[in-house]
C-alpha positions as CSV (number, residue, x, y, z in Angstrom):
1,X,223.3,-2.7,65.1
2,X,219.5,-2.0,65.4
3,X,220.1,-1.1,69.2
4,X,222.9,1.0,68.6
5,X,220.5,3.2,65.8
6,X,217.7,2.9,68.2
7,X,220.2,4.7,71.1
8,X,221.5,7.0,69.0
9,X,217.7,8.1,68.2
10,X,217.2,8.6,71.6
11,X,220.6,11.0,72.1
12,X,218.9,12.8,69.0
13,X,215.5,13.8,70.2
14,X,216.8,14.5,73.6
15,X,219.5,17.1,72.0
16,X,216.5,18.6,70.1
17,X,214.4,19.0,73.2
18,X,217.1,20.7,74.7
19,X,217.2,23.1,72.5
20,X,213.7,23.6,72.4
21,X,213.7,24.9,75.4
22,X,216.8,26.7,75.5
23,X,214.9,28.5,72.5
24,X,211.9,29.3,74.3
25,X,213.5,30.3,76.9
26,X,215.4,33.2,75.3
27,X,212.0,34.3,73.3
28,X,209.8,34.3,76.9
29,X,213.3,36.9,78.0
30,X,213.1,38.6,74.7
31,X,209.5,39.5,75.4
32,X,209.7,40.4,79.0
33,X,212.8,42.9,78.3
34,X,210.4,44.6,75.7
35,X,207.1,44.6,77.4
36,X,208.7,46.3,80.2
37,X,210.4,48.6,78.0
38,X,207.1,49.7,76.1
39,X,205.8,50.0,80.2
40,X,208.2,52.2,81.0
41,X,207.5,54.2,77.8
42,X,203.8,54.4,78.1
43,X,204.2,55.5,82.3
44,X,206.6,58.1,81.1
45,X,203.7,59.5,78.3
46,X,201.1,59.1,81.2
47,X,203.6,61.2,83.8
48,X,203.8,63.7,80.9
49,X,200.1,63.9,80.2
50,X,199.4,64.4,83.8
51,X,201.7,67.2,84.5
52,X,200.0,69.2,81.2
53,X,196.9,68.3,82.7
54,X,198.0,69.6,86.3
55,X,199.4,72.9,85.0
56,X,196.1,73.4,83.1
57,X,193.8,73.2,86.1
58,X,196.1,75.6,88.0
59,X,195.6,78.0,85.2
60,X,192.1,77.4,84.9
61,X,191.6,77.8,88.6
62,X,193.5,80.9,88.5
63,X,191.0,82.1,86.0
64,X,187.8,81.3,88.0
65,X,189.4,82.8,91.3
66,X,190.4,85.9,89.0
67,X,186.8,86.1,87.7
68,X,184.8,85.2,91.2
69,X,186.7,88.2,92.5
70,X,185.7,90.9,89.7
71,X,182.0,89.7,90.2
72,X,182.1,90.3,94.0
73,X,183.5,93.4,93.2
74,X,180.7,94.0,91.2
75,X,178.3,92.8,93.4
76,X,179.5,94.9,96.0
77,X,179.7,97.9,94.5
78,X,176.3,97.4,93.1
79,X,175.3,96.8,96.3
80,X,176.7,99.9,98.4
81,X,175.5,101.9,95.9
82,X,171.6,100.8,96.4
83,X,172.3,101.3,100.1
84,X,173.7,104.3,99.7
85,X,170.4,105.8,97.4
86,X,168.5,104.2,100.6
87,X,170.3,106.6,102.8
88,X,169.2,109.2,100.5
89,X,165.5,108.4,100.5
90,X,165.4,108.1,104.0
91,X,167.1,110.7,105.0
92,X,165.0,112.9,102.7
93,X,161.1,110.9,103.9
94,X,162.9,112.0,107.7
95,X,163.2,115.6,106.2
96,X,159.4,115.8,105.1
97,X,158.4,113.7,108.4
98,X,159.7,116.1,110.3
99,X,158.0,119.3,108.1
100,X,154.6,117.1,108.3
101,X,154.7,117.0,112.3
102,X,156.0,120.9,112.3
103,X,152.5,121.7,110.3
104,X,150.5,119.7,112.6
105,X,152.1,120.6,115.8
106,X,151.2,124.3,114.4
107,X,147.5,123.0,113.2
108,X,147.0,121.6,116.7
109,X,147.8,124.7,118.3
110,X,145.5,126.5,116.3
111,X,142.4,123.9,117.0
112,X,143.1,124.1,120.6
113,X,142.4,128.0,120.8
114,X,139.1,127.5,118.3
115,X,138.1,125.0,120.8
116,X,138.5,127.7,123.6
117,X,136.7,129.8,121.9
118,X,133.9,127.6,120.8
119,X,133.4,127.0,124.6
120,X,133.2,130.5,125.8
121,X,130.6,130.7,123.0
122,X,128.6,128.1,124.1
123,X,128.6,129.5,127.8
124,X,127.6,132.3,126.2
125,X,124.8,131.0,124.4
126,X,123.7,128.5,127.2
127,X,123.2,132.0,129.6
128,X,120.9,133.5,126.8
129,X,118.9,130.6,126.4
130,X,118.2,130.8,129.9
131,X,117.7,134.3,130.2
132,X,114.7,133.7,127.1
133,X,113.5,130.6,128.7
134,X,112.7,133.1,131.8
135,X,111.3,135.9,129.9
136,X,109.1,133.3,127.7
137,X,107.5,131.3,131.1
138,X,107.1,134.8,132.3
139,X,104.9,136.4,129.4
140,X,102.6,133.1,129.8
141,X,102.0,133.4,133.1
142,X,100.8,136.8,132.6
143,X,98.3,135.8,129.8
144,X,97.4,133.2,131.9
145,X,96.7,135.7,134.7
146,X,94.7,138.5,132.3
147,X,92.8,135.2,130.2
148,X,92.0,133.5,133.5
149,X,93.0,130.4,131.3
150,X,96.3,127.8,131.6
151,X,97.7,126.9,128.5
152,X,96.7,123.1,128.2
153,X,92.5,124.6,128.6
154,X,93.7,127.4,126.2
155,X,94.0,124.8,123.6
156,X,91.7,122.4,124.4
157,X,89.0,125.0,123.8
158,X,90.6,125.8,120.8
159,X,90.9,122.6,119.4
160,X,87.4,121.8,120.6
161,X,86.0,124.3,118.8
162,X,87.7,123.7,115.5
163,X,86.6,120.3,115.6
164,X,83.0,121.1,116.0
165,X,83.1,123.8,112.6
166,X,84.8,120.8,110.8
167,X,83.5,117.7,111.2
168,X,80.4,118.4,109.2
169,X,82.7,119.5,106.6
170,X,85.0,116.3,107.0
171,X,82.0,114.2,106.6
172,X,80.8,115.4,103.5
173,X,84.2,115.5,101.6
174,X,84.7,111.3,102.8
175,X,81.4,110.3,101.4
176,X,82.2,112.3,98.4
177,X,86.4,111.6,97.9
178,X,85.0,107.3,98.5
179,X,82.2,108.0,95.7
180,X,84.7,109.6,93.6
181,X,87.6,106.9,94.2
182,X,84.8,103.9,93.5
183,X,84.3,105.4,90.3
184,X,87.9,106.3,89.3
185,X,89.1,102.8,90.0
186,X,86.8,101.1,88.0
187,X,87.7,103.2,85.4
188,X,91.6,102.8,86.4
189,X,91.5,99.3,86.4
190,X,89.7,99.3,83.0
191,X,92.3,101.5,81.5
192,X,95.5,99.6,83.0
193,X,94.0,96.4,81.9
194,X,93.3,97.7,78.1
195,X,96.5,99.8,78.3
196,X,98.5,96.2,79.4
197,X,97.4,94.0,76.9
198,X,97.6,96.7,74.4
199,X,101.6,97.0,75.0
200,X,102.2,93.2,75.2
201,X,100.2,92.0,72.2
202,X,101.3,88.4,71.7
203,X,101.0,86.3,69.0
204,X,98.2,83.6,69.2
205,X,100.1,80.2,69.7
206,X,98.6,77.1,70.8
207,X,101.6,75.1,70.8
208,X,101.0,70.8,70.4
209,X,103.6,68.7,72.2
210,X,103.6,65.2,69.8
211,X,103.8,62.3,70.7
212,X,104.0,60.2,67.0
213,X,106.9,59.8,65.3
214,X,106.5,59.4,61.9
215,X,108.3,56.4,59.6
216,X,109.2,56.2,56.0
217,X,107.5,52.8,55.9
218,X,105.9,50.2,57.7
219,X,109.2,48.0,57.4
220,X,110.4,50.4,60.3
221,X,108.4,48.8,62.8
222,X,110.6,45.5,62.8
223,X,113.4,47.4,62.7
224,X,112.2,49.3,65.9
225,X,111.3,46.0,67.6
226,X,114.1,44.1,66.9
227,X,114.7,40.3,67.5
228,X,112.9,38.9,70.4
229,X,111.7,42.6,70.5
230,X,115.2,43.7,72.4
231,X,115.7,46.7,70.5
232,X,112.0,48.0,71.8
233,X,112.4,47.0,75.3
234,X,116.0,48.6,75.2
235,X,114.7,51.5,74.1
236,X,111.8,51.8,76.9
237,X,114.3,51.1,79.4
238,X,116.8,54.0,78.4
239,X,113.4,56.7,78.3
240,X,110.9,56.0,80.3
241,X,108.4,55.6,77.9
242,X,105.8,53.3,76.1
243,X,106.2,52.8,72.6
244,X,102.9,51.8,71.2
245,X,103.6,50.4,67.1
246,X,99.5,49.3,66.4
247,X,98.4,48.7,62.8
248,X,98.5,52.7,62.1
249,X,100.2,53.0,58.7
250,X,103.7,54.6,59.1
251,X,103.2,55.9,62.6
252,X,104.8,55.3,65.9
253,X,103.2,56.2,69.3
254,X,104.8,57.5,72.3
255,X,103.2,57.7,75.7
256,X,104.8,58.8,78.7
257,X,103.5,61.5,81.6
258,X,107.1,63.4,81.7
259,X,107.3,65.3,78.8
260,X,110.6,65.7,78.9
261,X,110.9,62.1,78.5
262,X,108.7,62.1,75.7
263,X,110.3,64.9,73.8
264,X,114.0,63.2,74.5
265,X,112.2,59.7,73.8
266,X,110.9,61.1,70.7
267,X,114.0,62.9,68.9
268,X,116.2,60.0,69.5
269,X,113.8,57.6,67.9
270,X,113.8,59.9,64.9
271,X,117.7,60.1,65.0
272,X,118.0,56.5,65.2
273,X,115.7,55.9,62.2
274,X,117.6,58.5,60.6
275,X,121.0,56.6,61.1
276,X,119.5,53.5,60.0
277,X,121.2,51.6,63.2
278,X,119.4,50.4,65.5
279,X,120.7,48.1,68.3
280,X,120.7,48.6,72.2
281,X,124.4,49.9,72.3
282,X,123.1,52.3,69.8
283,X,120.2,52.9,71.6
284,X,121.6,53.6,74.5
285,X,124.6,56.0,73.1
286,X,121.6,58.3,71.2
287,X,119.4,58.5,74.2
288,X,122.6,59.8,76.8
289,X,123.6,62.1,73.3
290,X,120.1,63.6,73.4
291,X,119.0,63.8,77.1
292,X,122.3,66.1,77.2
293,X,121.4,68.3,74.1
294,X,117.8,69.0,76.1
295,X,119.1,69.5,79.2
296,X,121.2,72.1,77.5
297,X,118.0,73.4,75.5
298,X,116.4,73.7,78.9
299,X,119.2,75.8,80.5
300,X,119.1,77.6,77.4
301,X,115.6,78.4,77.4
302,X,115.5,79.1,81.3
303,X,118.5,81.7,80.8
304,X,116.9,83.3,77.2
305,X,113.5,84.0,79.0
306,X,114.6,85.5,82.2
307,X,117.3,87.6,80.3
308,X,114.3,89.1,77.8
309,X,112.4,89.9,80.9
310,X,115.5,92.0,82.5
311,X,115.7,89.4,85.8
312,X,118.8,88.6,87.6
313,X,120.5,86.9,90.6
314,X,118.2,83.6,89.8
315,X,119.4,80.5,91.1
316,X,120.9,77.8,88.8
317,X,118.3,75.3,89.7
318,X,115.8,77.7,89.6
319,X,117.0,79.2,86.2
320,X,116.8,75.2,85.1
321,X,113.3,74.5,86.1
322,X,112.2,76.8,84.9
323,X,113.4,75.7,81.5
324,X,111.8,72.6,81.7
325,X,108.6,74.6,81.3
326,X,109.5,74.9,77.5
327,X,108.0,71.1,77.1
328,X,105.4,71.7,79.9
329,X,101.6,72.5,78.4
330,X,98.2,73.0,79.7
331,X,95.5,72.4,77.9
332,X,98.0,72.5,74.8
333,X,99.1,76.6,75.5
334,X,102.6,75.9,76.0
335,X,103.3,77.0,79.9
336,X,106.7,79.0,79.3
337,X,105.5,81.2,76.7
338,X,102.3,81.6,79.0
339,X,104.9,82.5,81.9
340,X,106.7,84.9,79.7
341,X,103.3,87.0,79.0
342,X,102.3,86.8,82.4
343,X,105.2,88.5,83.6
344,X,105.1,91.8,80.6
345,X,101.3,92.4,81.8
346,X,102.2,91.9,85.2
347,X,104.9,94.3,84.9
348,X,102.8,96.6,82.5
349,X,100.1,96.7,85.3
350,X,102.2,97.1,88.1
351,X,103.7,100.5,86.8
352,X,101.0,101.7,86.0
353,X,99.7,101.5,89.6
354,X,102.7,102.6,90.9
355,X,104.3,99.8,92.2
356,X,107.5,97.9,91.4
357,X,107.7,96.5,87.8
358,X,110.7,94.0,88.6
359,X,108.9,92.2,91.6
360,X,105.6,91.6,89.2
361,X,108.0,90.5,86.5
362,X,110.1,88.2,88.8
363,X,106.7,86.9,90.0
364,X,104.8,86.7,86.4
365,X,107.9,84.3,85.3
366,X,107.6,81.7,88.3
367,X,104.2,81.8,89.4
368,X,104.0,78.4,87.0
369,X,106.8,77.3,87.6
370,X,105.3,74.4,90.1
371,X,103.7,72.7,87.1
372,X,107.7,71.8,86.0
373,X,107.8,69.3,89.0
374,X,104.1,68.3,90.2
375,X,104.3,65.6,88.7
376,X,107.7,64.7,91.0
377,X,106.0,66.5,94.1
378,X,102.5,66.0,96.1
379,X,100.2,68.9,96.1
380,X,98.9,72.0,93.6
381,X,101.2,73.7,91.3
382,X,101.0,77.2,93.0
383,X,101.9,75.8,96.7
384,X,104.5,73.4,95.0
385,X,105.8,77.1,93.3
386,X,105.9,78.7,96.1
387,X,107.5,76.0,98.4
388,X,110.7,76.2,95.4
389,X,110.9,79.6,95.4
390,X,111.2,80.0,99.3
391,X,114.0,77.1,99.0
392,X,116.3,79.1,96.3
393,X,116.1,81.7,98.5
394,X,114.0,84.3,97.2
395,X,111.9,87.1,98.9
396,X,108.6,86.2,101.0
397,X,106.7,88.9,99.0
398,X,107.6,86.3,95.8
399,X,107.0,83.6,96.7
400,X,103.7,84.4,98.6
401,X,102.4,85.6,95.4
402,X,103.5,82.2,93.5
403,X,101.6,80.2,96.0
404,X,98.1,82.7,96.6
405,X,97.3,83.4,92.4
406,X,94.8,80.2,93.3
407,X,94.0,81.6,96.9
408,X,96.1,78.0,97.5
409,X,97.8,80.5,100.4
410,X,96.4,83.6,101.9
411,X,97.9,86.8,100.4
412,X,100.2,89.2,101.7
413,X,100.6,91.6,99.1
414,X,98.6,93.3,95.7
415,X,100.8,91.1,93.6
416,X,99.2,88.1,94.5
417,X,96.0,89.7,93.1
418,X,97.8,90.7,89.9
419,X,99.3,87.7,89.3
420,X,95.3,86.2,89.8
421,X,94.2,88.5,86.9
422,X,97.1,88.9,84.7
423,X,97.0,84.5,84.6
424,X,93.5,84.6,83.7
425,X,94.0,87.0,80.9
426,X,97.0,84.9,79.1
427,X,94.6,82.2,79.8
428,X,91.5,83.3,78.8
429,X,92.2,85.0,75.4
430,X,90.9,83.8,72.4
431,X,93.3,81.2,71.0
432,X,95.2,80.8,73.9
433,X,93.9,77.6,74.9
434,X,93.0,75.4,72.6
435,X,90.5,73.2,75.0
436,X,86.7,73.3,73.7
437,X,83.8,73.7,75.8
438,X,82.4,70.7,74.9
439,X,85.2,68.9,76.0
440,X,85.6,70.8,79.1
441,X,82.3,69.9,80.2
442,X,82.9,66.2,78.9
443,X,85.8,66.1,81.8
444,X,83.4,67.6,84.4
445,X,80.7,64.6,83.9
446,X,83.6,62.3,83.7
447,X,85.0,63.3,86.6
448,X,81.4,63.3,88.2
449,X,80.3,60.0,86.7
450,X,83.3,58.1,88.6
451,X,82.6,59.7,91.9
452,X,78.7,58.8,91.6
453,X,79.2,55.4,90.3
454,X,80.7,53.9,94.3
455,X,78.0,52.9,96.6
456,X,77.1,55.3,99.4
457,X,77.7,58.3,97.5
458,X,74.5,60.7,97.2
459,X,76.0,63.7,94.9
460,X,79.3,65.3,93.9
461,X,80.1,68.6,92.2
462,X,82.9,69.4,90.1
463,X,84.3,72.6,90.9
464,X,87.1,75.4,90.4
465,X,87.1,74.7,86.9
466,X,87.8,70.7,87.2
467,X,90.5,71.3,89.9
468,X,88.8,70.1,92.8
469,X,85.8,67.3,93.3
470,X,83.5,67.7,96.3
471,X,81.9,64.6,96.8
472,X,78.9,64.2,99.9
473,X,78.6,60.5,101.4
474,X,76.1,58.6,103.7
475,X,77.5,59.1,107.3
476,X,75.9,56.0,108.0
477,X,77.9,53.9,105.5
478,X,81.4,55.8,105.9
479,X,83.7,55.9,109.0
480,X,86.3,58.1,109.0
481,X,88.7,55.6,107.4
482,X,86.2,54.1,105.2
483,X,86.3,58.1,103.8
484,X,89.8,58.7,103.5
485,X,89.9,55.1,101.3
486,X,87.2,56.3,98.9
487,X,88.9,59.7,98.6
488,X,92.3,57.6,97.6
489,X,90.0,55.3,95.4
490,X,88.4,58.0,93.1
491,X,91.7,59.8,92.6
492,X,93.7,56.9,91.6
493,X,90.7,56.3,88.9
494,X,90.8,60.0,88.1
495,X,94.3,59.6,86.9
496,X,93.7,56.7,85.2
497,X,90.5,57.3,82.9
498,X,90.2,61.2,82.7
499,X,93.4,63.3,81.2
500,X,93.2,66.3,83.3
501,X,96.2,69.2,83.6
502,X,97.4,69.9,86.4
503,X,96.0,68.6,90.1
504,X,92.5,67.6,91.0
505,X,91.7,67.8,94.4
506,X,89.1,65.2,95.5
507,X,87.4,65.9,98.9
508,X,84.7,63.7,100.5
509,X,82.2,65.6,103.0
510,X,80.5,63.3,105.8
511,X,78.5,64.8,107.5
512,X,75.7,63.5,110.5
513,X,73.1,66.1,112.0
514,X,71.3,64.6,115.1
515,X,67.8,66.5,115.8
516,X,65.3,66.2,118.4
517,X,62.5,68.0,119.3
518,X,61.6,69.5,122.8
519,X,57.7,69.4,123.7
């Protein structure tokens, strides 16, 4: 009984599998038939879509070919008209053309028969000129005949005899017109002087380049020095200069040759106390800030003093060393504003002489302008001058002048001269210069003292107002050599104990006489 359930069980499930898949079988068919029915539908839409979309190009093309072919029309017509106003021009610049070589054809014509006539006329006069050259040679030769003289002893004896009744007369009036111009130069040169300074009165300045920065307090000082004193030897590094803290109460020293160094030394050292920061990056940002600001205060000044003065076509360099004389002074008169006066009394003086203004000017403003650099370049300021000027390209009669106002170079030209005087006069007036005679001749026996004091030397003179030292030496104790080493010895001391402005000039003289006597 079990086995016949268990059988029929089996009949069962098989039936129902069957039908499972006779089931699925007519789903899978159901959804083929109607997925390839919505296919159909969908390429039917598409061939729809694509014939709208194919009769809408046409159309559009038609458009574009329609409106291609109304621009060329355009266009063309456009075109043929601007051709056709060409025609026009040219056919009317052909019409005056042909007018214009009419007139000259007719022009020509006419200057060809003035021409014929302008050569008979000159045949004509060439015949006469002839004719009177004849006539003339003939009416000599007949005075020569009746005088029993030629020409040339004619006027020989003339001029021989004129000669004779004048040269007493010629004498006289020289000795009297070189008495006369002795005394009216003296008194020319008086007045053009007096006249000079009288138009360019300039205040008395003695200008003092400082070198101490002043501090709110001595607790500055550590500031300035910094740990392991960095911030001081930072700051020497980025300037170029000394910076000398002693036990002076609230005061800073500066001490450097280049006073452009000092001058940029010194505002960024007030800046930085000012800022209250002070550290080498710092340092080192203020000094590039402030070297930049003066070398625009130098251009500045350059540009300001040649524009006052009415002088152009200056070099850039030259227009920027000469700045530099702004923080340049000798013996505390401040060498710019010197320059500047130099230049109106030079060309004061030189109008009133007659000569050109602008040259003495031009040469007034940069006969200094060697003190901006000797301390960069060998040799006196004047040569140093003139060798700058000559290599910015300026005229010989300039720069001859810069170099010979300290006979330094022989001189060409009255300029030089001028320039000689008009210096001494900015120099030499009261206030100008704020140097003592006491300490003037304190640096002369300085200067003396040191050449005196080396072993062989029997006397040395100080001259040209402490520019040059002249120093005489045992020829018996000096070679050659053993003379140029003393030289090098006393001017390295010079520098070093005596403060002098400018260039000192230190020559040794050895000299050995040999005498005998003949009996």
């Amino acid at each position: 009984m079990e086995e016949l359930f268990a059988g029929q069980g089996v009949l069962l499930s098989l039936g129902f599998l069957i039908l499972g898949f006779f089931f699925h079988a007519y789903i899978t068919k159901t959804n083929a038939i109607a997925a390839s029915k919505q296919a159909k539908a969908i390429l039917a839409e598409a061939q729809k879509e694509a014939d709208v979309m194919r009769r809408e190009a046409k159309v559009q093309a038609k458009d574009a070919v329609l409106r291609a072919r109304d621009n060329s029309g355009r266009e063309f017509t456009a075109q043929r008209k601007d051709i056709l106003d060409l025609e026009k021009r040219v056919v009317e610049r052909e019409k005056n053309l042909t007018g214009k070589l009419d007139m000259l054809s007719s022009k020509e014509m006419q200057l060809a028969g003035r021409l014929t006539e302008v050569a008979d006329h000159k045949e004509s006069l060439i015949d006469k000129q002839k004719k009177l050259d004849n006539l003339v040679a003939e009416e000599v030769r007949r005075v020569e005949e009746v005088a029993d003289l030629s020409k040339e002893d004619a006027r020989k004896t003339i001029m021989k005899r004129m000669e004779d009744e004048l040269q007493g007369e010629v004498n006289s009036l020289i000795r009297h017109t070189q008495k006369a111009a002795k005394e009216t130069a003296k008194k020319k040169a008086r007045e053009i002087i007096a006249t000079s300074i009288q138009r360019y009165a300039a205040e008395t300045v003695c200008d003092i380049t400082t070198s101490s920065v002043s501090l709110a307090s001595d607790d500055i000082k550590g500031r300035i020095i910094g740990k392991e004193g960095r911030n001081i030897k930072s700051f020497e590094a980025e300037t170029g200069v000394n910076v000398l803290i002693d036990e002076t109460p609230e005061v800073v020293v500066l001490s450097c040759y280049d006073p452009i160094r000092r001058e940029i030394a010194r505002v960024s050292l007030e800046r930085l106390i000012e800022d209250g920061r002070i550290h080498p990056a710092r340092i080192e940002e203020t000094v590039a800030k402030v070297k930049q600001e003066i070398d625009d205060t130098i251009r500045s000044a350059g540009e300001d003093a040649l524009f006052g003065l009415g002088i152009t076509g200056v070099a850039p360099e030259l227009m920027h060393t000469l700045g530099k004389l702004k923080f340049r002074t000798s013996y505390k008169q401040n060498v710019l504003d010197h320059s500047i006066e130099t230049a109106h009394i030079m060309g004061t003086m030189a109008a009133e002489m007659g000569l050109d203004p602008k040259i003495a000017k031009r040469i007034g403003i940069f006969h200094d302008i060697g003190k901006a650099v000797d301390h960069e370049v060998e040799g006196g300021h004047a040569v140093i001058g003139a060798n700058l000027m000559r290599k910015y390209g300026e005229d010989r009669i300039v720069y001859n002048a810069v170099g010979a106002h300290h006979e330094d170079m022989e001189r060409e030209s009255v300029y030089a001269v001028i320039c000689d005087a008009c210096d001494a006069l900015t120099a030499a007036r009261p206030g100008a210069r704020a140097e003592a005679t006491d300490l003037y001749l304190h640096r002369l026996d300085q200067i003396e003292k040191i050449c005196n004091q080396y072993a062989g030397v029997k006397s040395s003179y100080a001259v040209q107002a402490g520019r040059e030292v002249r120093i005489m030496v045992e020829p018996l104790k000096f070679n050659d050599h053993g003379a140029s080493l003393l030289a090098k010895n006393i001017a390295s001391e010079i520098t070093k104990e005596v403060k002098i402005p400018g260039v000192v000039r230190v020559t040794v003289i050895r000299e050995t006489r040999c005498v005998e006597y003949a009996k």
